[in-house]
N, C-alpha and C positions, 0 to 999 in steps of 0.2 A: 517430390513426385518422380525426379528421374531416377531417384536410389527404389523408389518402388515398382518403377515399370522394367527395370534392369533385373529388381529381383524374381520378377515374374515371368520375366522372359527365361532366366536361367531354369529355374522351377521345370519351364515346359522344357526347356531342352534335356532336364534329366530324367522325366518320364519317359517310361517306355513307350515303344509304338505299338499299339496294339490292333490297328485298324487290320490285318492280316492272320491275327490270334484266332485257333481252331477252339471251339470248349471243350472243357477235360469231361470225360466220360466215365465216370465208375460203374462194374457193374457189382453187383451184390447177391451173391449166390445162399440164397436163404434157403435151400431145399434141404428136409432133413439128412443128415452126415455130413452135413458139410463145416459143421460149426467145429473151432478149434476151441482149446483151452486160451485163456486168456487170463495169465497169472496178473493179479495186484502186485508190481513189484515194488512200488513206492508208496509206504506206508510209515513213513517215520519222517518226522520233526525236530529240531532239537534249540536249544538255545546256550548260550554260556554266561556268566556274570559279570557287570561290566568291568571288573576289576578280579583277572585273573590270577593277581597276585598278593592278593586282599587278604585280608582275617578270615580265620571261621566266622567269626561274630557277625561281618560284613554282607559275606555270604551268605548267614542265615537268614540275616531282616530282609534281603532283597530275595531269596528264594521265598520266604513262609510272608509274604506280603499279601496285601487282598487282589493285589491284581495278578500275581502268580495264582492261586488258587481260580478266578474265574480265568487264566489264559489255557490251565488244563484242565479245567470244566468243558473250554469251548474245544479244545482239542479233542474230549474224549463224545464231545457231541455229534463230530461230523459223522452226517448218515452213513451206514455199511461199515462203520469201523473203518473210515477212511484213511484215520492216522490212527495208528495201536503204540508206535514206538517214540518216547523220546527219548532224546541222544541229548546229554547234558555236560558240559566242559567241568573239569575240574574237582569233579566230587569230593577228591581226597581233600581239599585244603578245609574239608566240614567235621574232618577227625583232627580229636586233638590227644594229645597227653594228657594222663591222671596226672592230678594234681602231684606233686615231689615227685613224681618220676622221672629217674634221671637220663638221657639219652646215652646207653651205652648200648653200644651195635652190638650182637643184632639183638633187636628189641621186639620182646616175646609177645604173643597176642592181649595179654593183660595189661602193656603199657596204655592202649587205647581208649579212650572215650567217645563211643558213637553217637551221641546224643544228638547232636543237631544233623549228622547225615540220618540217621533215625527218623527224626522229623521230616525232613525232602520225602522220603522215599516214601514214609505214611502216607504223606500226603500226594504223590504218585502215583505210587503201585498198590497202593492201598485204598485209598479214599476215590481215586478217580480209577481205579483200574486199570493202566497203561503200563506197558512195558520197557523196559527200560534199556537203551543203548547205552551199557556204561561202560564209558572209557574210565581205564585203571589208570587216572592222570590226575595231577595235583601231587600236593607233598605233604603230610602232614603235622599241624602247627603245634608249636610249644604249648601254648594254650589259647582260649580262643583270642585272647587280642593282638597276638603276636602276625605278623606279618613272615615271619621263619620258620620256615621247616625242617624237619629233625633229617631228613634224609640229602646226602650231597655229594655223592658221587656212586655209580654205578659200576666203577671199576671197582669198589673195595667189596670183597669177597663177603665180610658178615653183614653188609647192607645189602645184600643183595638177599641174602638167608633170612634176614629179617623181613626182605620186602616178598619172601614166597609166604612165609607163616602169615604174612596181616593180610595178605590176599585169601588164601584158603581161610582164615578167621572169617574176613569179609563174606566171602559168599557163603561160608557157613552159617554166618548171622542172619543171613535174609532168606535163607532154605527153610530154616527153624520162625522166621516170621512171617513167611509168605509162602511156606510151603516150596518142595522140590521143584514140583510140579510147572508152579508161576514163574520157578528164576529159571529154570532151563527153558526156556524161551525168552530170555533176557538175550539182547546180543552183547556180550563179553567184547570192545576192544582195547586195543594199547593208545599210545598216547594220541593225540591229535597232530596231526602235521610234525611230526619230530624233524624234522628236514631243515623248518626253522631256528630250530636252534640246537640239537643235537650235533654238535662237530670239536672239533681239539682248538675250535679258536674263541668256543665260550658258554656258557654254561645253558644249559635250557630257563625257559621263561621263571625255572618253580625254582631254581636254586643247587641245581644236582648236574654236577660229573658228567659227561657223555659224549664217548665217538663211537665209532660203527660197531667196535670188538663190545665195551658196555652195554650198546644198546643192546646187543644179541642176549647180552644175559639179562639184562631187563625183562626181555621177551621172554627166555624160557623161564622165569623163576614167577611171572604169570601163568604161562602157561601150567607149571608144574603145581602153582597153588591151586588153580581153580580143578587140574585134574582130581587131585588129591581130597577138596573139598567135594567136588560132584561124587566120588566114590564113594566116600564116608556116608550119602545121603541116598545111594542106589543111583544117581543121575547123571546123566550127559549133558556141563554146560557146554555152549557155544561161544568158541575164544575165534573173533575173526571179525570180518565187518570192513568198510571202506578203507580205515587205516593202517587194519592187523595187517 
């Protein structure tokens, strides 16, 4: 009883006094012209895999599951197109290598397999009609059950050649599946939080090389793919976003 009346007594002494509090007054000037624009500016969602350093394979059963399919049924449901965008971690680790294809840098856009990022995105941008925050992050795996990624460091010059061609591939691929039109309003960024593990004392979370001079060319060899593929198709993507 007395640990209860101690606590109650505290309780009243850290509320405020309000017995001298005036009430707030808003007024609301609803006369016509007086209305502003009132942008939606948050409209995007996004989620990541529990295991970001996982298989393709891993990543595909936990992305194309039945409860991914109703989580972006109910996302594409909210009234007024509340959410339009989802921002999804790690996309790359859902491309794999053709089979016998041997990792020798820089590796041309036909080493690739996009099948199972194929499938996410159907079921996306396709099937629930939502647009997509895609961060150009993840690495991608030897094959799908490999846990390894073909790419490891951002300071070597033909990794860096090969990572502009699989990016211009990349958003070439989804212009030709979804049209110009739907992917230039995709928002394009770079990796998530690089800060975490971008630096000269150890390697990012996916297996890859990286301090400040790397990362810059990370960046521009994004930037200079997706220029390159939005040209090819008449379009202006959008490379930027919280991270870029």
């Amino acid at each position: 009883m007395a640990a209860a009346a101690a606590a109650a007594l505290l309780l009243l002494l850290l509320l405020p006094d309000t017995s001298s509090a005036q009430p707030l007054r808003l007024a609301v000037d609803t006369a016509a012209g007086a209305h502003q624009p009132f942008p939606h500016i948050w409209e995007a969602t996004g989620w990541c895999p529990p295991d970001m350093e996982g298989s393709a394979l891993a990543m595909h059963n936990y992305s194309m599951q039945e409860a991914s399919w109703q989580n972006h049924a109910l996302i594409r449901a909210v009234p007024n197109q509340g959410l339009r965008v989802v921002r999804i971690h790690s996309m790359l680790n859902l491309v794999t290598l053709n089979a016998g294809h041997a990792v020798a840098h820089p590796l041309p856009p036909s080493a690739y397999n996009w099948t199972l990022l194929d499938a996410l995105l159907d079921m996306v941008a396709g099937e629930h009609q939502l647009r997509l925050g895609f961060e150009i992050m993840g690495n991608p795996r030897l094959n799908s059950s490999a846990r390894t990624g073909v790419y490891t460091s951002w300071g070597a010059p033909e990794q860096l050649e090969g990572w502009r061609s699989m990016v211009q591939a990349l958003a070439q691929r989804y212009m030709q599946r979804f049209g110009a039109d739907a992917v230039s309003q995709w928002r394009w960024e770079t990796w998530n939080e690089p800060d975490h593990g971008c630096s000269h004392k150890k390697q990012m979370n996916a297996g890859i090389d990286c301090d400040q001079e790397s990362w810059l060319g990370y960046w521009d060899a994004c930037a200079e793919g997706l220029r390159t593929a939005g040209a090819s198709h008449g379009a202006r993507l959008t490379f930027g976003g919280e991270r870029s």
